[in-house]
TORTI-124373 format. One record per residue (C-alpha): residue number from 1; x, y, z. Coordinates in steps of 0.05 Angstrom, whole numbers, plus 5000, padded with zeros to 4 digits. Example, Ala and Ser with C-alpha at 12.3 -4.5 7.8 and 13.67 -1.06 7.14 Angstrom:
// TORTI-124373
<gupa zado="1" x="5246" y="4910" z="5156"/>
<gupa zado="2" x="5273" y="4979" z="5143"/>
***
This chain:
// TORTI-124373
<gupa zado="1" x="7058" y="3933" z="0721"/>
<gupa zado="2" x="7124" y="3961" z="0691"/>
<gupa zado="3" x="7100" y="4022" z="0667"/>
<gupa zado="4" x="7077" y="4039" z="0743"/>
<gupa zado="5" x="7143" y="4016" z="0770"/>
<gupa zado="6" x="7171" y="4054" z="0716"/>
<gupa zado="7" x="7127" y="4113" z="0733"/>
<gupa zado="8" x="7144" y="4113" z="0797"/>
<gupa zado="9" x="7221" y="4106" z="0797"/>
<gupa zado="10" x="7218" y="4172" z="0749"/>
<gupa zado="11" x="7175" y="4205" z="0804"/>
<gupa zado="12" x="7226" y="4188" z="0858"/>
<gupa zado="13" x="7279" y="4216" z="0814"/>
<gupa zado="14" x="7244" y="4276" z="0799"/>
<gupa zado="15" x="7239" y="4297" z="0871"/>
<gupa zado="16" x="7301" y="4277" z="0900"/>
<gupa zado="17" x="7335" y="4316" z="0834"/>
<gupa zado="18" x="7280" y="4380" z="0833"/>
<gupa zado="19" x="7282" y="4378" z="0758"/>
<gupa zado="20" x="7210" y="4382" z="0716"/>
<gupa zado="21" x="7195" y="4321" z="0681"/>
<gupa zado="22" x="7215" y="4338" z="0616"/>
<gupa zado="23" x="7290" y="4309" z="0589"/>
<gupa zado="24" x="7291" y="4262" z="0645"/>
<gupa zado="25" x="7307" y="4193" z="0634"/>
<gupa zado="26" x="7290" y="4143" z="0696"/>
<gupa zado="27" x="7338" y="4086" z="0709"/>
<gupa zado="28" x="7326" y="4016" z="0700"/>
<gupa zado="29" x="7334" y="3959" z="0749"/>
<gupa zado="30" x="7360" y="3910" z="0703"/>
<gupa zado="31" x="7416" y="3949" z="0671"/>
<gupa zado="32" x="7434" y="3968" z="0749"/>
<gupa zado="33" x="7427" y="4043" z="0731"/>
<gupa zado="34" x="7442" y="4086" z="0797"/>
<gupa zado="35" x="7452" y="4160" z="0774"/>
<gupa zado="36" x="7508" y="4191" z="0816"/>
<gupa zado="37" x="7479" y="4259" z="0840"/>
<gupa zado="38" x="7526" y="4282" z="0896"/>
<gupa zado="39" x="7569" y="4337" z="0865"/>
<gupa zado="40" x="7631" y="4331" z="0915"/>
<gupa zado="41" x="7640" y="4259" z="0896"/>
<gupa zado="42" x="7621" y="4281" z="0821"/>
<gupa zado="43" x="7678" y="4337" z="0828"/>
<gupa zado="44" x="7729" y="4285" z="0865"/>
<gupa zado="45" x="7725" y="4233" z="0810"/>
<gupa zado="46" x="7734" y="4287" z="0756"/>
<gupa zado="47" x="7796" y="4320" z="0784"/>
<gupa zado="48" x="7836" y="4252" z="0798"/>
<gupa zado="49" x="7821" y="4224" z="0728"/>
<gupa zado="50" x="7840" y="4294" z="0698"/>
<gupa zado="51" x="7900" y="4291" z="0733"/>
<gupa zado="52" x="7907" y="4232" z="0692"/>
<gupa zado="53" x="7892" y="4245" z="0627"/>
<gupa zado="54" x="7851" y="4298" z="0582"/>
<gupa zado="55" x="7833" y="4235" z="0538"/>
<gupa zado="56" x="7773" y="4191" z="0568"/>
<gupa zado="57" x="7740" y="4135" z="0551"/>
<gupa zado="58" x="7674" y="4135" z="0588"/>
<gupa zado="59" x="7632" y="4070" z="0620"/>
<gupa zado="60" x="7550" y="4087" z="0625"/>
<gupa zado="61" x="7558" y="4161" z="0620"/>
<gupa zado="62" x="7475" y="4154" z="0633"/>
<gupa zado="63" x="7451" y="4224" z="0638"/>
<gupa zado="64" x="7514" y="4252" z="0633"/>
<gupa zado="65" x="7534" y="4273" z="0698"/>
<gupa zado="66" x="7602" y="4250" z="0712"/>
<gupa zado="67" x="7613" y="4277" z="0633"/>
<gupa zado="68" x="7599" y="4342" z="0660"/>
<gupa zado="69" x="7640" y="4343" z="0712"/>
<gupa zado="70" x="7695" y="4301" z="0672"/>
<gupa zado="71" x="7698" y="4364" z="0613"/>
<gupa zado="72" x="7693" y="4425" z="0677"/>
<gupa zado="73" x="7753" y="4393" z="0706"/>
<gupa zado="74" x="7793" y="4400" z="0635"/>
<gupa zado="75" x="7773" y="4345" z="0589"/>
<gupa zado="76" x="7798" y="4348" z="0523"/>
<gupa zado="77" x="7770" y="4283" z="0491"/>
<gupa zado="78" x="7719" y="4245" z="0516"/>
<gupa zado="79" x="7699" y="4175" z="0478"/>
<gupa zado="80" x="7635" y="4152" z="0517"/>
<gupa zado="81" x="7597" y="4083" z="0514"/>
<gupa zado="82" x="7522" y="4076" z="0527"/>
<gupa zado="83" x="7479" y="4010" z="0517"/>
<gupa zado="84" x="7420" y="4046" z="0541"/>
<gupa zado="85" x="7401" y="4077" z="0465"/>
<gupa zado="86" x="7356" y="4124" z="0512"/>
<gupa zado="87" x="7403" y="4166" z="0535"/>
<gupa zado="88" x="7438" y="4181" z="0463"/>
<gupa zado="89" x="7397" y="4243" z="0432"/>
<gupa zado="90" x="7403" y="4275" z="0502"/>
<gupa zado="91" x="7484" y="4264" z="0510"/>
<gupa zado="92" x="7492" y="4285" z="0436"/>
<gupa zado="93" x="7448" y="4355" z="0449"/>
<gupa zado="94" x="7480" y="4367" z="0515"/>
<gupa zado="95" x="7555" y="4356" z="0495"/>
<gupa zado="96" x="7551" y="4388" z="0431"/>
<gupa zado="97" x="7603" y="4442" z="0437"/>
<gupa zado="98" x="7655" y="4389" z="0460"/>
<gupa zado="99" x="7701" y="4344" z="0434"/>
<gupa zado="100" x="7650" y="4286" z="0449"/>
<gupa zado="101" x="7644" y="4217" z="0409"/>
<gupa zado="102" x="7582" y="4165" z="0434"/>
<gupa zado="103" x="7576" y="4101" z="0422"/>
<gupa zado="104" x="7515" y="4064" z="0440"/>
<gupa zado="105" x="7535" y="3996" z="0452"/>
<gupa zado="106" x="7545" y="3939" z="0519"/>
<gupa zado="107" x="7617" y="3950" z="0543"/>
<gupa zado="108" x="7624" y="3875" z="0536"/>
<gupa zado="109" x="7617" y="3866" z="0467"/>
<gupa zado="110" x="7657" y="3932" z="0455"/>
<gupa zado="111" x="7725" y="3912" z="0419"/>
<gupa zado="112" x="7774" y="3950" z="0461"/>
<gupa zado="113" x="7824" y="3936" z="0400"/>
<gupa zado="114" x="7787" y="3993" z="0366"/>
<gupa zado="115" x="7783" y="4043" z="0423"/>
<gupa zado="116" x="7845" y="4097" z="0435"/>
<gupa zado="117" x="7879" y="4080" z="0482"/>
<gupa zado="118" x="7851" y="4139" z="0536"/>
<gupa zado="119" x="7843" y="4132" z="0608"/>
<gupa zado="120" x="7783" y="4089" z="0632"/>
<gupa zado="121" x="7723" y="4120" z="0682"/>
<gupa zado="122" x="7658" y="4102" z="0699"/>
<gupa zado="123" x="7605" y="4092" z="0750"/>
<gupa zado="124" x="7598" y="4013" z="0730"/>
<gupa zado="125" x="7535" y="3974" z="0736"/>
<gupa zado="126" x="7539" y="3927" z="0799"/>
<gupa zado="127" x="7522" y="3873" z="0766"/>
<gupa zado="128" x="7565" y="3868" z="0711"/>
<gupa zado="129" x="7628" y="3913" z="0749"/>
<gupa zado="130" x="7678" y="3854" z="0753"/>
<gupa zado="131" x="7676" y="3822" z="0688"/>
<gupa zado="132" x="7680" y="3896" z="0652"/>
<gupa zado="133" x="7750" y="3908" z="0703"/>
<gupa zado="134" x="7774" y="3845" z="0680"/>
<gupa zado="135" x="7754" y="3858" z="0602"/>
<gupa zado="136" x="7797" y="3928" z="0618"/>
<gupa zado="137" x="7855" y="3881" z="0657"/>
<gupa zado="138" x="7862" y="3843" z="0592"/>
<gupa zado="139" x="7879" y="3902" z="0557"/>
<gupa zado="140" x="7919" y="3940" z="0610"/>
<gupa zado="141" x="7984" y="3949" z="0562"/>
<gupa zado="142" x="7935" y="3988" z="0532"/>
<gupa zado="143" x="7893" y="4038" z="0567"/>
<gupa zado="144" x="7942" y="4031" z="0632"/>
<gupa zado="145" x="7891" y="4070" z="0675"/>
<gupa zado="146" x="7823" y="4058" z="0699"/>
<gupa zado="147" x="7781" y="4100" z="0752"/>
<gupa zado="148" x="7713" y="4056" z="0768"/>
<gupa zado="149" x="7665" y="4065" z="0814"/>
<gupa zado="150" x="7630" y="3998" z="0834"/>
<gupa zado="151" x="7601" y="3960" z="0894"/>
<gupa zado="152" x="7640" y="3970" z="0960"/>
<gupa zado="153" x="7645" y="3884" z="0970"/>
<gupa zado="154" x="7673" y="3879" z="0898"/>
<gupa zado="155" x="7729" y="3941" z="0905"/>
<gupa zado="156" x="7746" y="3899" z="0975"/>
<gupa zado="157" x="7760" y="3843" z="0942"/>
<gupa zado="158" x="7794" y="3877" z="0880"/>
<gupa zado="159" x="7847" y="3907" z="0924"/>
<gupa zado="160" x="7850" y="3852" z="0986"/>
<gupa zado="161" x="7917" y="3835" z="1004"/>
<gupa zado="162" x="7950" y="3773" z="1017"/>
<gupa zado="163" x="7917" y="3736" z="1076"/>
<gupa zado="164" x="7867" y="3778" z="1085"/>
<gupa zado="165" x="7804" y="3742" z="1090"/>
<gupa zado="166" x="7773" y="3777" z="1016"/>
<gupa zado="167" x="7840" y="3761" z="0983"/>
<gupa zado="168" x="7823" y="3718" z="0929"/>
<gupa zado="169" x="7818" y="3697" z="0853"/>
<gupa zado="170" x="7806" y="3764" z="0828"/>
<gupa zado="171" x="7845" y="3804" z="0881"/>
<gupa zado="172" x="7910" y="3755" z="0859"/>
<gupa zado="173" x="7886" y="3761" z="0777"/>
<gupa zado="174" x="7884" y="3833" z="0776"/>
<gupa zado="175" x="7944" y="3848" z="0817"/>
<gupa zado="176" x="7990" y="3803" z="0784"/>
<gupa zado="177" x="7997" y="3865" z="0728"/>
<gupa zado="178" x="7961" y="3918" z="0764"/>
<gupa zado="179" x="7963" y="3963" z="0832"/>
<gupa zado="180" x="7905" y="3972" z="0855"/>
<gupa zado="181" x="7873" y="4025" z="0905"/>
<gupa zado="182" x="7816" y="4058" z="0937"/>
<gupa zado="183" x="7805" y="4123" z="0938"/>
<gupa zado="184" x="7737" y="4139" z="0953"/>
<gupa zado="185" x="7680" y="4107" z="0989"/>
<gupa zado="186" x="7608" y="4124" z="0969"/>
<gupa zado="187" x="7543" y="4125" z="1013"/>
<gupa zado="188" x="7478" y="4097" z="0984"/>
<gupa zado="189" x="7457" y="4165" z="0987"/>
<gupa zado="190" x="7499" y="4200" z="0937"/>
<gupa zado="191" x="7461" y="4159" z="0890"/>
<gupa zado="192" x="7397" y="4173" z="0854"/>
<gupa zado="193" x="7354" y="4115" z="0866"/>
<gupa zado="194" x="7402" y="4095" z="0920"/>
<gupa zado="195" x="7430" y="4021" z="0928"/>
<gupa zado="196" x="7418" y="3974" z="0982"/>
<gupa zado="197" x="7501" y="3981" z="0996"/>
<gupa zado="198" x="7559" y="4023" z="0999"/>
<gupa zado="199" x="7601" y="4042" z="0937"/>
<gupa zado="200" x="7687" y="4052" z="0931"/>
<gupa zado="201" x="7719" y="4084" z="0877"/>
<gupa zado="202" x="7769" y="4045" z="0857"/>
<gupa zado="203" x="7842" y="4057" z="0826"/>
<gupa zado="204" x="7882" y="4009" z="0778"/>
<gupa zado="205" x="7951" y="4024" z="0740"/>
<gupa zado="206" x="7995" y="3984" z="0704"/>
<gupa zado="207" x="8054" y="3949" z="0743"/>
<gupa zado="208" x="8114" y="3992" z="0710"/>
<gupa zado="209" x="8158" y="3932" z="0689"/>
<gupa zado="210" x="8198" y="3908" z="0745"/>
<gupa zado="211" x="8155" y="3943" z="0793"/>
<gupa zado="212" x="8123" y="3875" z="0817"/>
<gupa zado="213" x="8155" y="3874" z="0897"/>
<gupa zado="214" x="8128" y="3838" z="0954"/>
<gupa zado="215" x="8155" y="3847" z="1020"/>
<gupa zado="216" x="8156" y="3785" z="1076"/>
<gupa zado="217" x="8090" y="3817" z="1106"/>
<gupa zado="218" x="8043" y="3790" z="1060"/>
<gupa zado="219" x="8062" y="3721" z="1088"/>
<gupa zado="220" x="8031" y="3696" z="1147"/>
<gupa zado="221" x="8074" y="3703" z="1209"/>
<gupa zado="222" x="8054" y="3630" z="1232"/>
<gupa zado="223" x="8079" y="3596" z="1175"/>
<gupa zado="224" x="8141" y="3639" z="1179"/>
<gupa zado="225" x="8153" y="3614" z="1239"/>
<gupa zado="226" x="8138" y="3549" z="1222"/>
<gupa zado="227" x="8184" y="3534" z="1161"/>
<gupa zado="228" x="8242" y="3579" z="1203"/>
<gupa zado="229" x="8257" y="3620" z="1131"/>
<gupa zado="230" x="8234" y="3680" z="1099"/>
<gupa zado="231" x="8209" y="3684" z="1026"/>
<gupa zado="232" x="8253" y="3702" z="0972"/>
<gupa zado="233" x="8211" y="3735" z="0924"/>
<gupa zado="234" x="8272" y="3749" z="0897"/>
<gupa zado="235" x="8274" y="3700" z="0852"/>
<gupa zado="236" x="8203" y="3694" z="0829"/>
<gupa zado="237" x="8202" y="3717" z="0760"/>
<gupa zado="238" x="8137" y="3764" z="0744"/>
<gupa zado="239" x="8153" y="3789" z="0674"/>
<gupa zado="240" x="8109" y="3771" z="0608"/>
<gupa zado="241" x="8054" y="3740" z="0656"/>
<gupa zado="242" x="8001" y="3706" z="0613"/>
<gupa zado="243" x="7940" y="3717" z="0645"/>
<gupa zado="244" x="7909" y="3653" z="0608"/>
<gupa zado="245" x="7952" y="3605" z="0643"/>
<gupa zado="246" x="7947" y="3649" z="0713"/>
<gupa zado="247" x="7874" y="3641" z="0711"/>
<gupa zado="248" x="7880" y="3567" z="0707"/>
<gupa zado="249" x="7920" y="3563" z="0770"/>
<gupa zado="250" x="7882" y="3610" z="0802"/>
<gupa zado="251" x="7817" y="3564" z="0788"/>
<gupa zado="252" x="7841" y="3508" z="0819"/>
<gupa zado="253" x="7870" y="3547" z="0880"/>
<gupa zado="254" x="7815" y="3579" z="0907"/>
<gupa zado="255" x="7773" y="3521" z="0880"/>
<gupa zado="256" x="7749" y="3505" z="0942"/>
<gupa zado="257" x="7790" y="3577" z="0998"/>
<gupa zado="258" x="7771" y="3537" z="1050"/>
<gupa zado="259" x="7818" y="3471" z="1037"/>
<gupa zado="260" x="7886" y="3478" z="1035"/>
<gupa zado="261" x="7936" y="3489" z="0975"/>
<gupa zado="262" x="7956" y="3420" z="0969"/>
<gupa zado="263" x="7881" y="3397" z="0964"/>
<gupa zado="264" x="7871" y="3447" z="0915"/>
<gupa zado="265" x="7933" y="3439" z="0871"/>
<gupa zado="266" x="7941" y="3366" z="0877"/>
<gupa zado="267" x="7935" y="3369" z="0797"/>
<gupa zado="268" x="7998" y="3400" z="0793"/>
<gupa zado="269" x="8060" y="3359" z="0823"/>
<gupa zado="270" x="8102" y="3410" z="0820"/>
<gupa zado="271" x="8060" y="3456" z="0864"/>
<gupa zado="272" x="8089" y="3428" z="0928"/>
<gupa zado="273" x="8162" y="3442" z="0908"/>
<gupa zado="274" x="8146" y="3507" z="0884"/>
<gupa zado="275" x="8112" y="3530" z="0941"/>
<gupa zado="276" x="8163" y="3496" z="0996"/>
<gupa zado="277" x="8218" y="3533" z="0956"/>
<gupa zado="278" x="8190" y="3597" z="0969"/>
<gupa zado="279" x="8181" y="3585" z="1044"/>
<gupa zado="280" x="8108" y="3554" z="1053"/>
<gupa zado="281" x="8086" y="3480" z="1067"/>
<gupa zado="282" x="8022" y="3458" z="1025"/>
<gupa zado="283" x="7979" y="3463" z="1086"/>
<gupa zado="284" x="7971" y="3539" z="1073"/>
<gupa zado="285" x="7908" y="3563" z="1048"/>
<gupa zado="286" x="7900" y="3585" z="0983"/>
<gupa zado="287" x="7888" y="3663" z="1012"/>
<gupa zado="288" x="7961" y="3659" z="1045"/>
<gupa zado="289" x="8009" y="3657" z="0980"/>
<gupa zado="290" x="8028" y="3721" z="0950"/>
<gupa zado="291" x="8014" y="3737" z="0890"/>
<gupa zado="292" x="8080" y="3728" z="0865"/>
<gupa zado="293" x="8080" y="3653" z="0883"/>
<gupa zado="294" x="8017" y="3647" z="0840"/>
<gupa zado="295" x="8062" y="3682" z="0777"/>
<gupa zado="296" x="8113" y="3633" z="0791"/>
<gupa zado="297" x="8064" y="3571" z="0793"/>
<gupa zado="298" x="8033" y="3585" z="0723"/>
<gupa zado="299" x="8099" y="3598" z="0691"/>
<gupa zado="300" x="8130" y="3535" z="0713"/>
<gupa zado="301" x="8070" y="3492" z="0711"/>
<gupa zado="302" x="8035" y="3512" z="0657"/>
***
């Protein structure tokens, strides 16, 4: 029964790709292979992460069609890592007259203490996209840039802002050190077999230091208006943020987005002073405090 559906996901690549069947490598469902085949969206995601950098560190390189692209829009170095041991021989034999280094391992289990610290890209398995961006937020003194292209929900969520309705654990984790953009959204079609959704590229730099703001848009214009004051982020400190501690006020925050903050934080009594100080009441929701406020909570009550 596999080696039909195998069969016949090798077919559908074949045709869709008019190559012969030799050298061609059909993806697999359970690694969450989709081969990106459209060359404009190939071509856009080379030139921004050359812009970049000529040092790369590559996610899934698969068949090597982002590499391509990556090394025609000036490469210099490119570091890639493959758990699929299939694809190894044919990246070695096709990047041979570059400056190319493969490593066939799961990005997971990769120690990124080891690995340069180059720019990160890759067209990231959908099911494994968000703990591999927040393996790479970990180590963002490192690499400082990373260009992935993931599922369209996830990137949503990734770069929601405060009070909109996606903002949320990860959206608050990631931008705490991070900025975070999209930059290009891509169809089910550009994808070889295609996915049942739409992809986004996504963006995400290190926060220079001091280059945490927040302006008083972020904050919901009814409690504004409610506690009669604007927010001071002023004097919410967001330097040396351990992400350890963040995490575990971010867990119990959005514990439950539906309840409001003091539900969710009642663990912490010094949550409601915190958040009053800055402007809020504790019947906010946990998707209407900046992400500065969150800094500030796991400094002082952690």
């Amino acid at each position: 029964m596999n080696s039909r559906n195998d069969s016949y996901k090798k077919d559908h690549y074949l045709k869709r790709n008019n190559q012969s069947n030799a050298n061609v490598i059909a993806p697999k469902k359970n690694l969450g292979q989709h081969y990106l085949i459209d060359t404009n969206k190939l071509s856009y995601i080379a030139s921004f992460a050359n812009q970049l950098s000529e040092s790369i560190i590559e996610i899934g390189p698969g068949t090597g069609q982002l590499t391509k692209y990556l090394f025609e829009y000036g490469c210099k170095k490119l570091l890639a890592i493959e758990k699929d041991k299939r694809f190894i021989v044919h990246l070695n034999s096709l990047f041979s007259n570059q400056d190319f280094t493969i490593f066939n391992k799961d990005i997971l289990n990769t120690n990124f203490d080891e690995l340069p610290n180059y720019i990160l890209v890759g067209n990231l398995p959908y099911n494994i996209s968000a703990p591999i961006i927040i393996k790479f937020i970990n180590f963002i003194n490192k690499f400082e840039h990373g260009i992935f292209l993931i599922q369209k929900e996830v990137a949503d969520k990734i770069c929601a802002k405060c009070n909109d309705r996606s903002y949320g654990r990860i959206s608050v984790f990631i931008q705490s050190v991070a900025n975070t953009k999209k930059i290009l959204t891509v169809p089910p079609g550009c994808f070889s077999p295609p996915p049942k959704v739409y992809s986004e590229v996504i963006y995400i730099t290190k926060k220079n230091k001091g280059n945490i703001h927040a302006n008083n848009e972020h904050i919901d214009q009814s409690n504004k208006d409610k506690n009669n004051e604007k927010i001071d982020l002023g004097k919410v400190d967001t330097e040396n943020i351990d992400l350890e501690k963040l995490d575990i006020i971010l867990k119990a925050a959005f514990s439950n987005p539906r309840k409001t903050i003091r539900n969710n934080l009642k663990g912490f009594p010094k949550a409601e002073e915190i958040i009053q100080n800055n402007g809020l009441d504790m019947s906010v929701r946990p998707n209407n405090i900046p992400v500065e406020i969150y800094i500030q909570l796991s400094k002082i009550i952690c």
